[in-house]
N, C-alpha and C positions, 0 to 999 in steps of 0.2 A: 280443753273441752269447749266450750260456749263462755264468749265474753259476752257482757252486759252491757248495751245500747246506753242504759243510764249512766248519769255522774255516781262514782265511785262514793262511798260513804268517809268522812274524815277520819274514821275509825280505823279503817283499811287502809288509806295513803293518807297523810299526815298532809293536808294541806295549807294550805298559807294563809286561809282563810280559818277562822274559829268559829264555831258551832251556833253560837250566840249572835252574831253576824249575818250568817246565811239565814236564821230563822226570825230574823228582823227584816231582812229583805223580802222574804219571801211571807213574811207575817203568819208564821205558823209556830205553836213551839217546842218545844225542845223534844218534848216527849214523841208526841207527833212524828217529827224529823226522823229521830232513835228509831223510832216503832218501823217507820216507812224504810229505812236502811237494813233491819233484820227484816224485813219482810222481803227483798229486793237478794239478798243474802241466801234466805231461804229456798227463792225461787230459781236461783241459778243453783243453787245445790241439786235441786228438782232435777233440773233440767238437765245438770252432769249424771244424775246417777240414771235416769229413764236414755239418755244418749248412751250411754256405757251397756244398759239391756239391749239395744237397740241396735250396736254392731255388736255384739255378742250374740243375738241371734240372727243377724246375717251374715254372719259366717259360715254359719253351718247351712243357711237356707237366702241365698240373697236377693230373690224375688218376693219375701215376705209383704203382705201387704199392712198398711198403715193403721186398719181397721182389725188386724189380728193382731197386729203389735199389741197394740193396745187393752182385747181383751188378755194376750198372757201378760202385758204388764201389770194392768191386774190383779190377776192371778198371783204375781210374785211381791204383791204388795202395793205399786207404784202406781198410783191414782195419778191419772192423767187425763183431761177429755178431748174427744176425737177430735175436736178444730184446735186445740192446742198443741195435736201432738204433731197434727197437720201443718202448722203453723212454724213447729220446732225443726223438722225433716226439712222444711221448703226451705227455713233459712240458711241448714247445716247440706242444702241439698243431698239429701238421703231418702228424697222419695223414688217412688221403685215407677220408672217409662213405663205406662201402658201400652201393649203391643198391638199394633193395628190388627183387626183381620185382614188378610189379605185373599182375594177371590178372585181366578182370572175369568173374567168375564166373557172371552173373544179368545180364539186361537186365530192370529193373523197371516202364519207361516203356514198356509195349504197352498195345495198348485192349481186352484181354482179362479177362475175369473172373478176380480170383482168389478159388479157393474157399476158403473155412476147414479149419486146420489140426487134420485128427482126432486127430494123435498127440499133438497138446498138449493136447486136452478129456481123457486119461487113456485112446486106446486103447492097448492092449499084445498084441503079437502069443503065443499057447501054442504055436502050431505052424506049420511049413511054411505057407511060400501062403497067409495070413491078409490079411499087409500088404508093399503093393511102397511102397518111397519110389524117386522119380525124381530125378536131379539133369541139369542141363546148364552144362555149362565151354565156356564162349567160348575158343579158342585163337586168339593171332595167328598169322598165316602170313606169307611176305613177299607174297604178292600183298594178299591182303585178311584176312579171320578166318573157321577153323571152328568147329566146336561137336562136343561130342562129347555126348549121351545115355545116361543110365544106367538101370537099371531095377534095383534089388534089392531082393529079398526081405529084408525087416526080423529077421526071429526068426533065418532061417540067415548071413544079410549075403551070401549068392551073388546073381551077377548075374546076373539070370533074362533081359536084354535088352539091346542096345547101339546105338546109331548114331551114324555119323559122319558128318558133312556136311564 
């Protein structure tokens, strides 16, 4: 499941080092040390058993997002908080890629001429109504796709025209 970043408790691997020792060096004592080792214990158990929820509901669903894990972990008991659990997925990388939208903006494959771009030979608009730029955005729909047309005026950026198919 998930190992622990920290040092291992004496308890658990029998170190070369004695108890009395480490909490002389570190000037803490004994109880402390004990106390901070079950706590350390505790939270790796945490973190096994909400990991174990965690591909068990992505199996059956595996775009599940981090923020629903959560309230049904919950739900089944495992108290966990949402930068925590954030924080567990990122390391065990089991966060779920969000999907770009993706919008074609331009259909470039017509047999229409395209003319050359003025504003990049160095026109610049002084005033009103010099220069319109036009754009058209593909929109999906669920039947098929519209487009929407734009028409603005470059020097104010209003839009002097619009259509919608």
């Amino acid at each position: 499941m998930i190992k622990s970043t920290k040092k291992h408790c004496p308890r658990e691997n029998h170190s070369p080092i004695n108890s009395d020792e480490v909490c002389q060096l570190v000037n803490i004592t004994k109880q402390v040390f004990y106390k901070q080792c079950q706590v350390e214990i505790n939270r790796t158990q945490q973190s096994n058993a909400v990991l174990r929820f965690v591909r068990d509901v992505r199996v059956k669903q595996t775009r599940k997002g981090t923020r629903k894990l959560q309230y049904l972990a919950l739900q089944q008991g495992l108290t966990i908080g949402r930068d925590k659990l954030f924080d567990l997925l990122r390391v065990i990388r089991l966060l779920v890629q969000s999907r770009r939208a993706y919008h074609r903006t331009a259909k470039s494959n017509n047999r229409y001429y395209c003319h050359p771009n003025s504003v990049k030979e160095g026109l610049t608009p002084t005033k009103p109504e010099q220069l319109w730029v036009a754009d058209i955005t593909y929109l999906p729909t669920r039947s098929d796709e519209s487009n929407i047309s734009l028409v603005t005026d470059a020097y104010s950026r209003k839009i002097v025209g619009n259509y919608v198919d």
